[in-house]
C-alpha positions in Angstrom: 10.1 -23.4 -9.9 12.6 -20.4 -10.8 16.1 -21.3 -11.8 19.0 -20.8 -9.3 21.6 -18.3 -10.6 25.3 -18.3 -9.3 26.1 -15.4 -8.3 29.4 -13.4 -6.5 28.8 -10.6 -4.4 31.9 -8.6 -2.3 31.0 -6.3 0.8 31.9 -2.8 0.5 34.0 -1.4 3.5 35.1 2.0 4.0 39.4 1.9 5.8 39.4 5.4 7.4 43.3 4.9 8.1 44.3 2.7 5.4 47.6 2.0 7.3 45.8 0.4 10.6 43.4 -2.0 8.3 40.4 -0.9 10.8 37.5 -0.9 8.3 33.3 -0.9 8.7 30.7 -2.3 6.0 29.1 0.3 4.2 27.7 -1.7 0.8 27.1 -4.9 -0.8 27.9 -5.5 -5.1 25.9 -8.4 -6.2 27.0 -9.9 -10.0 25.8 -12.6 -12.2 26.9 -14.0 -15.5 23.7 -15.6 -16.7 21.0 -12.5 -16.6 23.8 -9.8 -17.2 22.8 -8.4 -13.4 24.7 -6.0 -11.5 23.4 -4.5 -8.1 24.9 -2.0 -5.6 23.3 -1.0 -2.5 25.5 1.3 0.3 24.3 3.2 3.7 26.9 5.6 4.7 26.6 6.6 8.1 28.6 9.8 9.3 28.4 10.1 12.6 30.2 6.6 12.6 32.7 7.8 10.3 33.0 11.0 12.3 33.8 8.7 15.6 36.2 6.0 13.6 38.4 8.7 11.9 37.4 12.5 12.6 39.8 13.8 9.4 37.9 11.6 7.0 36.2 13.8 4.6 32.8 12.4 4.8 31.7 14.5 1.7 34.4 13.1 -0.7 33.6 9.1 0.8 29.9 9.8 0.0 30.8 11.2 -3.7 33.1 8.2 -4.4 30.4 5.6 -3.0 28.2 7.2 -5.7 30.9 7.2 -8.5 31.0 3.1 -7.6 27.1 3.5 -8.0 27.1 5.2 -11.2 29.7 2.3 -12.7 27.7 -0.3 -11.4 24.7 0.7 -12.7 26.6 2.0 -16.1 25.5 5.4 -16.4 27.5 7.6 -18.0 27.9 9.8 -15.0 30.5 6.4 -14.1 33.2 7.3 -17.1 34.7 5.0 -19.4 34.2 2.1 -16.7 30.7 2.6 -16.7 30.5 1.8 -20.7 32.8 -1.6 -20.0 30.6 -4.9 -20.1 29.0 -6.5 -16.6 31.9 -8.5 -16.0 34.2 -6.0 -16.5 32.6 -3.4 -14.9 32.2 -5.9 -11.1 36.1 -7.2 -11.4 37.1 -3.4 -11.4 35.0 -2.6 -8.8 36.1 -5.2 -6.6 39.9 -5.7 -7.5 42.3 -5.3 -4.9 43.1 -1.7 -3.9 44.9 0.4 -0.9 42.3 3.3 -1.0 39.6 4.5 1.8 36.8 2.4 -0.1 38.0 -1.0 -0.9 36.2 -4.6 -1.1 36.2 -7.7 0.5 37.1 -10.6 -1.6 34.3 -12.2 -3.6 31.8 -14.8 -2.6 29.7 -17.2 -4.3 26.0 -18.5 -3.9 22.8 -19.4 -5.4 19.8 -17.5 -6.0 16.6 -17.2 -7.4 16.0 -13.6 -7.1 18.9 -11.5 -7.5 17.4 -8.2 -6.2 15.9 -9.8 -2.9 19.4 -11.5 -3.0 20.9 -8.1 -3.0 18.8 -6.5 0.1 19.2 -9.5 1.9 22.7 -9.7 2.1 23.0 -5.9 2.9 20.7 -6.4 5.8 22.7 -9.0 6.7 25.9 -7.7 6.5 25.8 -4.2 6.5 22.9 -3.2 8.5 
């Protein structure tokens, strides 16, 4: 039998009109101490945006969704965040911020396989 890991994990939204609160669930951001894991998945889907907020530039969204990638996944294409450790690196990506792409607060659970983990709770609550 496989050890359980605790883990956290925050949804991704994207707040077209940060002023109004209104968001959707674009991504999930899985973490774990233990195995050093860090996991971002994201489905961005314009014609949604388009409907929620036509002004949002869906171009510039996409790009910043992929800049959050690029941290997670600490390639150098993420900047100086990107080189900061695991830890670091999922407490910046999911502090508290008044932008188009923000986070939901984190959540805790149990797993024994981080990446099926990962798929599962996009599908859940993304998908």
């Amino acid at each position: 039998m496989h050890d359980k890991h605790l883990y956290e994990y925050a949804v991704i939204r994207i707040v077209p009109q940060v002023e109004r609160e209104e968001f959707f669930n674009v991504g999930v951001v899985v973490y774990c101490k233990r195995p050093r894991f860090i996991g971002m998945k994201f489905q961005l889907d314009s014609n949604k945006l388009a409907a929620f907020c036509p002004e949002l530039d869906v171009e510039q969204v996409e790009k910043n969704l992929n800049a959050f990638k690029a941290i997670c996944a600490g390639d150098t294409n993420g900047g100086p965040i990107a080189k900061l450790e695991v830890a670091e690196r999922f407490r910046w990506l999911t502090a508290t911020r008044s932008s188009v792409i923000q986070t939901s607060k984190t959540h805790p659970g149990f797993s024994e396989d981080l990446e099926q983990t990962l798929e599962q709770l996009f599908a859940d609550l993304v998908l």
